[in-house]
DRENDO-760032 format. One record per residue: x, y, z of N, C-alpha, C in turn. Coordinates in steps of 0.05 Angstrom, whole numbers, plus 5000, padded with zeros to 4 digits. Layout:
N
XYZXYZXYZ/...
END
This chain:
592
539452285592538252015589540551815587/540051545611541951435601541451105603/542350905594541050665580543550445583/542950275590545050005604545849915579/548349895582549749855557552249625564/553949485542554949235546557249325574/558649135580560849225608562449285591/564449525601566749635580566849805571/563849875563563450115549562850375543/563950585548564550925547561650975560/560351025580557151165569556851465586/554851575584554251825589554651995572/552252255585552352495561554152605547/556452675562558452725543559752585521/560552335526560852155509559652165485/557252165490554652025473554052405451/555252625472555252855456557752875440/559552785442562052725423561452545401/559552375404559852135385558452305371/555352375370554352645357555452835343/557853005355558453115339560653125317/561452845324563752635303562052635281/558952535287557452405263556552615247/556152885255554953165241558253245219/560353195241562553265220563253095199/562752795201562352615182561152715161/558552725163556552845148558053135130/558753295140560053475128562653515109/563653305130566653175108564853045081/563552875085562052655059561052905040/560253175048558653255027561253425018/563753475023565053595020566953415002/567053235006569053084984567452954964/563952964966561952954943562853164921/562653434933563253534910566053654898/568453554914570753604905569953394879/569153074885569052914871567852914835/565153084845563553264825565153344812/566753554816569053714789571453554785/571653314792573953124784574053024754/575452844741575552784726576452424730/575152254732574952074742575951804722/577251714719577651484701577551194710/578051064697576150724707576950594733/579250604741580650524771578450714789/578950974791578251174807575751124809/573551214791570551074789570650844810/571550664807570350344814571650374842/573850534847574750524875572450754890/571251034883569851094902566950944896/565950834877563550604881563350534902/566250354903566250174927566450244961/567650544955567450604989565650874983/563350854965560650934968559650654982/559350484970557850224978558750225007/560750165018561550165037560450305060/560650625054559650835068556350765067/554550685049552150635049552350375076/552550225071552549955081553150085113/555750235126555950375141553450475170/552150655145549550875151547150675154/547150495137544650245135545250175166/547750035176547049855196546650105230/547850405221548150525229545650625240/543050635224540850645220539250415236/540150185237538650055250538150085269/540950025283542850145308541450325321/540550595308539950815329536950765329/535350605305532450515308531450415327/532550245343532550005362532850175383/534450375377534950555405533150785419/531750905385530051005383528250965401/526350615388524650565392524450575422/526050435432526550315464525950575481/528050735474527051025480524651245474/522551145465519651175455519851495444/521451455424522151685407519251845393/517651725401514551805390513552115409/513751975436513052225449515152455458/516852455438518652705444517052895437/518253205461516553375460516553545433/514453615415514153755394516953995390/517154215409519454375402522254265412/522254085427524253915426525753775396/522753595382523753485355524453625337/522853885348523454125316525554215318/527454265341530154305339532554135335/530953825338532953615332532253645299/530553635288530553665269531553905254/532354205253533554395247537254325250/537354215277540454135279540953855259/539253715247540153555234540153635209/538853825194538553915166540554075156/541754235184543954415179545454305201/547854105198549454105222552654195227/551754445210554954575217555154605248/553354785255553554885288554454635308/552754455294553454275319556354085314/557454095288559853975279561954245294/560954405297563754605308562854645346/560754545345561154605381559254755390/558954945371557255155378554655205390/553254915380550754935386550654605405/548854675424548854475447546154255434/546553965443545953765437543353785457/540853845451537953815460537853615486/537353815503536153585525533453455522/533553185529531553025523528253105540/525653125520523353395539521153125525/520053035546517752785533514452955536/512952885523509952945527509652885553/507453005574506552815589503752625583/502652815563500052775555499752505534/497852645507498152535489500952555468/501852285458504452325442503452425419/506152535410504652705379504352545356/506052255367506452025339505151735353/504251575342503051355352505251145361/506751155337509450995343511151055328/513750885334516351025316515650985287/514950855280514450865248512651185238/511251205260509951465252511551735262/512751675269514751935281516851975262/518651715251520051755223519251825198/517251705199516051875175515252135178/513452195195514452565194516652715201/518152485220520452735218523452755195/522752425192525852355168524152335140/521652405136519952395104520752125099/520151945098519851575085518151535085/517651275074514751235071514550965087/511850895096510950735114512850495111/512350455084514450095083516750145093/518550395090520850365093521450395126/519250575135520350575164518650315177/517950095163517349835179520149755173/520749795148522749545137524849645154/526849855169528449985182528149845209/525049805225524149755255524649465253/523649275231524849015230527848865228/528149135213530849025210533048955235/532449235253533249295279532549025299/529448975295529048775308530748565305/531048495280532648255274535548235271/536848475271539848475269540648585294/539448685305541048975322540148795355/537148775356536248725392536848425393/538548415420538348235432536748025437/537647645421535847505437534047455465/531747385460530747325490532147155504/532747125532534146945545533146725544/533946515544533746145541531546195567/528945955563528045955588529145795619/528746025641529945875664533446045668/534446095649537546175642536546475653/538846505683539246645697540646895684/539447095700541347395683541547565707/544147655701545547785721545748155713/544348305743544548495736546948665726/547148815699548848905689549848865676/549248645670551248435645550848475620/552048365606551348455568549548335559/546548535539544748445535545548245513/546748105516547447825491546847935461/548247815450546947755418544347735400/544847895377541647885366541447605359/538947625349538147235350539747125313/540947285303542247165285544747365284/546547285302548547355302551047435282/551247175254553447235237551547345218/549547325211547747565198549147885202/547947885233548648185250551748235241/552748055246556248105232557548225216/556148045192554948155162555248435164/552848475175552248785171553448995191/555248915214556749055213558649065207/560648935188563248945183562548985153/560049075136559549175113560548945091/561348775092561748535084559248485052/556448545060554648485050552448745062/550248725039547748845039546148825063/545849035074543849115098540949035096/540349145070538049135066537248875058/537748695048538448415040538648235058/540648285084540348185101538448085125/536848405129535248315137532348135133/532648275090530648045089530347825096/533447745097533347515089532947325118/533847475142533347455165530347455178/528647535164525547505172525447305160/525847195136524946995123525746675135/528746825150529546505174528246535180/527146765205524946745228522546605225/521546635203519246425196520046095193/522846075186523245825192523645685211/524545825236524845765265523845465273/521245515271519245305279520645065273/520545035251522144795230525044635236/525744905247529044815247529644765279/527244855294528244805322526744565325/525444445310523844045310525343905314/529144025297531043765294532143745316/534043625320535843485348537843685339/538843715310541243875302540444145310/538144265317537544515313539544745317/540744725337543344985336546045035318/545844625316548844745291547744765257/544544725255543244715235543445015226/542445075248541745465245544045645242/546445545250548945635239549145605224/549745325207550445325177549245465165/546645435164544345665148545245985142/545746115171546846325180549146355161/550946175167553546175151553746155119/552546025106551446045082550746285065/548446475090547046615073548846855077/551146845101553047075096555047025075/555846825077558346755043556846835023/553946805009553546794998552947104982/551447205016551147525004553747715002/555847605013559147705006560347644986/559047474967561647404951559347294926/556747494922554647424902552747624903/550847604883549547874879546347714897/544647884907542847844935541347654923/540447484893538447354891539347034892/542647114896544846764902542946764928/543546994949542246844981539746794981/537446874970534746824968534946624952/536346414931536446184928538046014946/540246064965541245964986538945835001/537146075013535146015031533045785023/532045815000530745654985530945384988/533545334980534545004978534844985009/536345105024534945005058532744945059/529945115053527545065054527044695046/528644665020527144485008529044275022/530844335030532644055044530143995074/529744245083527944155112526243985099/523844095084522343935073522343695064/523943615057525543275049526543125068/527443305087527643215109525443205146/523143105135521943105157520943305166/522143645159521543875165519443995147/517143885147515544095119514744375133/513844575115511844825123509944805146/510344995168508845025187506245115185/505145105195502645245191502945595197/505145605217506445885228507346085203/508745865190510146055170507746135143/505245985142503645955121502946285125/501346285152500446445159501446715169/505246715160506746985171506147045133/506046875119506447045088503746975078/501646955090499546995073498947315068/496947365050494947665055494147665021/494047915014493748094994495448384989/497648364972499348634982499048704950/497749104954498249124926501249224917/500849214889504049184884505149494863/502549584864502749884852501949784825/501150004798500449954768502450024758/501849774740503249714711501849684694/501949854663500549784641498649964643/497350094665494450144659492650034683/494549694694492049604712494449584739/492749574756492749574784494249324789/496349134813497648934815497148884832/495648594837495748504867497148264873/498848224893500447924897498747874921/497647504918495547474939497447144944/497147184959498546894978496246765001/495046515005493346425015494646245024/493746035046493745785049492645545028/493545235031491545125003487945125012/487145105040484345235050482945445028/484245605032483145915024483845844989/486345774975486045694948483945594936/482645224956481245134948478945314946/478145514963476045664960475345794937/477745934931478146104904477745984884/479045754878478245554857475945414858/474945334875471245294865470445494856/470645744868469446034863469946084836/472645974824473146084799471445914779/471445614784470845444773468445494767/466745554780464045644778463245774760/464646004758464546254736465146114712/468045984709468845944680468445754670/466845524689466645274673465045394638/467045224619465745284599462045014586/461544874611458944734608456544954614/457645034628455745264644455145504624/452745504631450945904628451946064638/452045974664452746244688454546304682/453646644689456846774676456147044697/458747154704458147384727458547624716/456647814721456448074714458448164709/458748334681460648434671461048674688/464048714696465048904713465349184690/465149464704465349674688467549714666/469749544677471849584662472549404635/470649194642470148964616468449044603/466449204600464749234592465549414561/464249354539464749454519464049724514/466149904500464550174509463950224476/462750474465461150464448462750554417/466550564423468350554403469650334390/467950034411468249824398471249644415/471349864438474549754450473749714476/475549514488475549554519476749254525/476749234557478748984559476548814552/478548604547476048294550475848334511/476348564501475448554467477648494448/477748414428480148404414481348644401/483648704401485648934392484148944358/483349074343482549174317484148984297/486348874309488048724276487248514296/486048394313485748154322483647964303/484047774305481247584296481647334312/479447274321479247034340480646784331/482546684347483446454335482046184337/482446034317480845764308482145534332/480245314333481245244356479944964349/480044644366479144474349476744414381/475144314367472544274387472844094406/471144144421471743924443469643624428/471843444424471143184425469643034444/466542884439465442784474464242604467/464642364464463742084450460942034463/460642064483458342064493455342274483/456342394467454242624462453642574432/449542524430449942494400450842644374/450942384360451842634327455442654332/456342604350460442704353460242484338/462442474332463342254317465942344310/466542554307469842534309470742914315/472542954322473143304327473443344296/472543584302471943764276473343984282/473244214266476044464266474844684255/474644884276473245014266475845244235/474145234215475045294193475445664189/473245804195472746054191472746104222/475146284226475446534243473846694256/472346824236470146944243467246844251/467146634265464946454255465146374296/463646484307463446524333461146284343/462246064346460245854368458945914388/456845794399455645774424455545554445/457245584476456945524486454545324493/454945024512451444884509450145044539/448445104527445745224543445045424530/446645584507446945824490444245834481/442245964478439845994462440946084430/438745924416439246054397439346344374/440746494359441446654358438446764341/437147074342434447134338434147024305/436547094290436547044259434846764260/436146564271435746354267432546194278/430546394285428246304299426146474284/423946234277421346414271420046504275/418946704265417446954267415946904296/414947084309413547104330414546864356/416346714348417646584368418346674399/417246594423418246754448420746654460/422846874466425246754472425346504496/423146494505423046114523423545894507/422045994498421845744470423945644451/425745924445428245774432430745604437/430345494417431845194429435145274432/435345124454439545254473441244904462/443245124455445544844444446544744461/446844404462447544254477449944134470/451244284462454944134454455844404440/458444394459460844614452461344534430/461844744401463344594378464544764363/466144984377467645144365468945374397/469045524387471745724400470445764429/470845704447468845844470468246104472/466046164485465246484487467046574507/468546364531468946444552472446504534/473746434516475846484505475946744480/474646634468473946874437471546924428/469546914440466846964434466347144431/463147284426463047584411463147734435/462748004431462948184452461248174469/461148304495458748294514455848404502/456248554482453848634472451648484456/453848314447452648024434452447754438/454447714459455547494472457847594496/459847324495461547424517463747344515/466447524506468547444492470647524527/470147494547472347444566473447274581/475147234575477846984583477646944615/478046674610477546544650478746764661/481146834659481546944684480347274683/479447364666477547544659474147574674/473547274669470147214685471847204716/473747074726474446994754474947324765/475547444758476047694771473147844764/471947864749468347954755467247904771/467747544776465747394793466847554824/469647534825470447674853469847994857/469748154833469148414832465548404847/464548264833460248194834460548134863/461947914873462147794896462648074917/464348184922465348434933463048664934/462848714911460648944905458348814918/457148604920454548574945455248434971/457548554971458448455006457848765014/458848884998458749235008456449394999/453949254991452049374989451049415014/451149685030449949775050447749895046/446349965072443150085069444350345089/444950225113445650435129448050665132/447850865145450250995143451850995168/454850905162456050795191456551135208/457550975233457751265251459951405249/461451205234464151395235464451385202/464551645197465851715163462551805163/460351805161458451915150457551815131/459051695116458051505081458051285081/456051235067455050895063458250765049/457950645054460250425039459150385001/460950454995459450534958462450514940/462350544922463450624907463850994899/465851044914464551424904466651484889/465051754867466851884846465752164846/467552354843466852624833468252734809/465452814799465352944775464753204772/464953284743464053544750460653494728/458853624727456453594710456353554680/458853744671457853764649460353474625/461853424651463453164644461852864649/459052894667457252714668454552634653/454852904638453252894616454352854587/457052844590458152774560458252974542/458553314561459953494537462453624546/463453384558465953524557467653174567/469853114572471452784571473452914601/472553154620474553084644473852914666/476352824671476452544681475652634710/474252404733473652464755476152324775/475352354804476952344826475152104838/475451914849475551634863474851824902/474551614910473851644935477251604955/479151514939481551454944483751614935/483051834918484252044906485751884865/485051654871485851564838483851704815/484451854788482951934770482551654759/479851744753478751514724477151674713/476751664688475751774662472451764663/472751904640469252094648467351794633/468651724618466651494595466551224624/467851184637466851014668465651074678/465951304684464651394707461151394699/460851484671458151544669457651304654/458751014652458250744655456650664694/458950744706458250684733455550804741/455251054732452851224739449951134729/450750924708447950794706446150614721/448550574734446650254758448050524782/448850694783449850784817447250964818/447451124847446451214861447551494854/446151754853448051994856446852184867/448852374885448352524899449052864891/447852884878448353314862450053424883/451953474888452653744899453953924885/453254164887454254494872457154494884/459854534866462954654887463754874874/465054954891465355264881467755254868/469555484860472355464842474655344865/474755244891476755124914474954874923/472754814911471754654916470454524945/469154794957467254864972464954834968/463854684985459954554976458554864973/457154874960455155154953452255014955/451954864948449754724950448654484944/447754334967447754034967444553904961/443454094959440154074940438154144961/439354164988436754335010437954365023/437854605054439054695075438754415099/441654465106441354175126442554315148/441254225174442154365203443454145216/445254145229446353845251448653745227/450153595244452153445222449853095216/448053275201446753055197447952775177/446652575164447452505139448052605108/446452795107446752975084449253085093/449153245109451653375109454553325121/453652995129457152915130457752745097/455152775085456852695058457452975047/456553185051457253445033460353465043/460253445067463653415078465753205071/464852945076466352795059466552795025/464352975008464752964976467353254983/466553524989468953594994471253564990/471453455025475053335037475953085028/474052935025474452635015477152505030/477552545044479652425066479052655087/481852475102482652635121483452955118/483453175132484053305114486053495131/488253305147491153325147492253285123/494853425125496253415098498353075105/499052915081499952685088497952455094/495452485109494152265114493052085094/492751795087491851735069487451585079/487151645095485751575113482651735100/481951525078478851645067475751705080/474451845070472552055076470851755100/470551555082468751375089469251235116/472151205129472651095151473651385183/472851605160472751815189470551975198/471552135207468652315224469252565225/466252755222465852915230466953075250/468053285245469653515266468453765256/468053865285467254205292469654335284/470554505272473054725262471954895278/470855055294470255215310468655095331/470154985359468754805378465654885384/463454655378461054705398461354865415/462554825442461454885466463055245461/464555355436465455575439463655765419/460855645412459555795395460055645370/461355475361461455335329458755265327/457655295292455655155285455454955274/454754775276453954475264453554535238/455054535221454054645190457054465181/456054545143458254485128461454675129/459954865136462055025130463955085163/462254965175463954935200465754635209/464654475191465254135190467553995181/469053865178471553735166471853495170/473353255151473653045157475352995159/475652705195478452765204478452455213/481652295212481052045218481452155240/480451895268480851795293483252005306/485651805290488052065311488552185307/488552355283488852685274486052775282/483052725301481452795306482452805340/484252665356484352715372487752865374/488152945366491153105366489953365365/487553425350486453685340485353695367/484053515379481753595406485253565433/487453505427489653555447491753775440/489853965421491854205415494554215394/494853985390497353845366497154055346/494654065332493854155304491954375311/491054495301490154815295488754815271/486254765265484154825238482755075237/482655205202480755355202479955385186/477455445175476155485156476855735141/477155675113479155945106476555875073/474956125069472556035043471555805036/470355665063468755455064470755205057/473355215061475154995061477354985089/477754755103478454735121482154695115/483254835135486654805128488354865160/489754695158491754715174493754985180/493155085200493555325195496955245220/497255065230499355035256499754815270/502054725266502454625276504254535317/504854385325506154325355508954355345/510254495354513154405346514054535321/512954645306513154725280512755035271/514755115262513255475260511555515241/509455715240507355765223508055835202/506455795185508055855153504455905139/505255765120502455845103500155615105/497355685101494955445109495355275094/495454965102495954685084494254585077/493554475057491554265049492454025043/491453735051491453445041491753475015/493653534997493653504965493153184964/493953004978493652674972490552614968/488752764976486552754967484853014945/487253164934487053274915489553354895/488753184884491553144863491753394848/488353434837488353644814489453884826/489053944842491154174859493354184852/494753974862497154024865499153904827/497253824817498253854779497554044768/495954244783495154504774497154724782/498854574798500454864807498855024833/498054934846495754984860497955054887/496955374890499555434913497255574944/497555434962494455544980495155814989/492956024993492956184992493856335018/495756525011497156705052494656765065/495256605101493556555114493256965126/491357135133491957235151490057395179/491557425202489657435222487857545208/
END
């Protein structure tokens, strides 16, 4: 294989098999003076000097990494042939052979068919183990440091010539002369790209975009990475002052919803909108929390008070509601001046609040009792009593219900879609006798997250449920009547099951895939549970292009083989069974 490269420069196989096996002996030298280093005795000079040509050597491999990404990609490293990759991959895990000669550098063997990876991000991840962010954050980076600008429009190009400069050149610099952070760099390099727009408005635009350039390399050289992300910043705000405000381009490259993983207990979401979509949210919120208002939005499961007297939205046991001074409203009779509320414990009512039963006589019908018309103590929407008696959750407590209520009847479905077999719901599995409350083990989510048995059998009061019998591997035994066809019954007995995909690695849930024969129709398979599996889209067609190999091994489906890969023992998706795999859960030797 061979690929147009700048004028000047060395190319062909041999070459390109030398540079190879420079980099395997690299590799071998580095782990070799790792552990001379290991039994050293290191004192404060020595320390801080291999730090630094650690850092170095990182910084190195980082841009080194980009470098061959870009090269990768271009070269559609996706459809390399399966026993092809598996030997690139064996020569990279062990590269003595190929550091001494011995073993020859893989001729390049492509699919003709279907590729075994969708794209390079999915090919690094199974073949270098990273995780999704990282092999975007690696393909961007490349984009932005490593590939060549597009040519100016109209600006002639001559065959053979050098594919020019990446579009931020002393960035690219940066990171090859290790000067500064790779990884930093490129952030910081997407984050120009969104400014593009802005900076190519001015008349200065080229020597603008240098200084910038130039800036954020001094800065990440000679300062720790959050100096250049304030570098960038104050450019931002100088465009802005200057005639250059926010594009609508750039609004819309950093909007979304990205979760941010849990802390504490709760889930993190960072949500970035336009002010459009803000203003939306904020009427939406306003709605809920105005404290004039009744309306109040269904308490979500997790607010909800459970029957030990605790839960969010309640006060901690040494808490006591704090005193607060009333809202003053000259307009409203009887005010006459703010008042304070005195006693702590002494819980107001919101105006529209009916009055409390103590306070109404005998045979009175709750229409009839008269609702307070002036706030004059602690709000319910701040410190008020519990949901059982009132409603002690904080604005931003009601604003996330109201969006929880809001959500939950967007996804109230009737029908069952075609692909995945399950209504769009909320799903949990349990086991019976944790749903009846004699025993506290926690269930499994439709996403593979545990939540606890005292939710679940909160949720189960307003949900829907569906009995199914599992056996000790957690094989349907019985789903409450015999079902023939991959009907709806029994693509949910398959999705309660597999509850994803049920490749190992996929994160791809029960609800957005489909139904698969483990023993083909047209070869005698039967439409049953125990012949059935759930598989997304492209691990459903990799399986129907021979990639993958399923079988049903005691009414549970497992990967028994892979393309490219030698056989070993049957796999299961632990990502959709955790308890497995914290159980020590080792799958059982496959045999003919």
């Amino acid at each position: 294989m061979t690929t147009t490269a700048p004028t000047g420069t060395p190319r062909g196989q041999a070459s390109t098999d030398t540079a190879i096996r420079h980099l395997a002996d690299a590799v071998l030298a580095l782990r070799a003076a790792q552990e001379r280093l290991a039994a050293a005795d290191l004192d404060a000079a020595s320390a801080a000097l291999v730090l630094g040509l650690y850092e170095q050597g990182n910084r190195a491999v980082a841009f080194g990494q980009l470098r061959t990404v870009f090269a990768a990609d271009a070269a559609g490293v996706n459809r390399l042939d399966p026993e092809t990759a598996a030997e690139v991959d064996a020569l990279a895990a062990d590269p003595r052979e190929l550091a001494a000669g011995t073993a020859p550098i893989p001729v390049e063997a492509m699919c003709q068919g279907m590729a075994p990876h969708r794209t390079t991000a999915a090919w690094m991840q199974s073949h270098l183990h990273i995780s999704a962010t990282e092999a975007r954050r690696r393909l961007a980076g490349a984009r932005l440091l490593v590939a060549p600008a597009p040519p100016a429009p109209g600006a002639a190009t001559e065959p053979g010539s050098a594919p020019g400069f990446p579009a931020f050149p002393i960035l690219a610099r940066a990171a090859a002369d290790g000067s500064a952070d790779v990884g930093t760099l490129a952030q910081l390099a997407g984050k120009l790209e969104s400014m593009g727009p802005r900076i190519a408005a001015r008349p200065d635009a080229a020597n603008l975009a240098e200084a910038i350039e130039r800036d954020l390399a001094r800065e990440l050289g000679t300062n720790e990475p959050q100096h250049g992300h304030k570098a960038l910043a104050d450019w931002g705000a100088y465009l802005a002052e200057n005639g250059a405000p926010v594009t609508d381009e750039e609004i819309i490259a950093r909007r979304g919803m990205f979760f941010k993983g849990n802390r504490g207990g709760c889930d993190e979401y960072l949500l970035r909108c336009d002010p459009i979509d803000s203003e939306a949210i904020r009427a939406f919120g306003e709605a809920w929390t105005n404290p004039r208002s009744a309306k109040l939005p269904p308490a979500s499961a997790s607010s909800t008070r459970n029957t030990t007297g605790t839960g969010i939205g309640a006060p901690e046991p040494d808490e006591q509601p704090a005193a607060r001074e009333s809202v003053h409203n000259p307009d409203t009779p009887g005010n006459h001046a703010p008042t304070e509320t005195t006693d702590p414990g002494t819980a107001a009512s919101p105006a529209g609040a009916p009055a409390p039963a103590w306070a109404l006589a005998p045979g009175t019908e709750p229409a009839d009792a008269p609702r307070s018309a002036w706030d004059c103590g602690p709000a319910a929407n701040e410190n008020g009593p519990s949901l059982e008696g009132g409603d002690r959750r904080t604005s931003p407590q009601l604003l996330l219900d109201g969006i929880i209520a809001a959500i939950g009847g967007a996804l109230e479905g009737t029908g069952v879609p075609e692909s995945g077999g399950m209504r769009i719901r909320i799903g949990v599995l349990i086991g019976y006798r944790a749903l009846l409350g004699q025993c506290e083990d926690a269930g499994i989510t439709d996403h593979g997250r545990p939540i606890s048995a005292v939710n679940i059998r909160r949720l189960a009061c307003n949900g829907d449920l569906l009995p199914a019998l599992l056996g000790e591997e957690g094989e349907i035994l019985d789903l409450g009547r015999e079902v023939r066809g991959f009907s709806p019954a029994q693509r949910k007995a398959i999705a309660i099951r597999d509850r994803g995909c049920v490749i190992p690695g996929c994160r791809r849930p029960a609800s957005t895939n489909e139904a698969h024969h483990v023993k083909p129709w047209v070869n005698g398979g039967l439409t049953s549970v125990d012949n059935g599996c759930n598989l997304c889209l492209e691990h459903h067609l990799q399986v129907h292009a021979g990639l993958i190999t399923l079988k049903m091994v005691n009414g549970i489906p497992y990967v028994i083989a892979r393309a490219g890969q030698p056989r070993g023992d049957p796999e299961r998706n632990l990502y959709w069974h955790p308890e497995l795999r914290t159980a020590g859960y080792t799958p059982p030797m496959f045999t003919d």
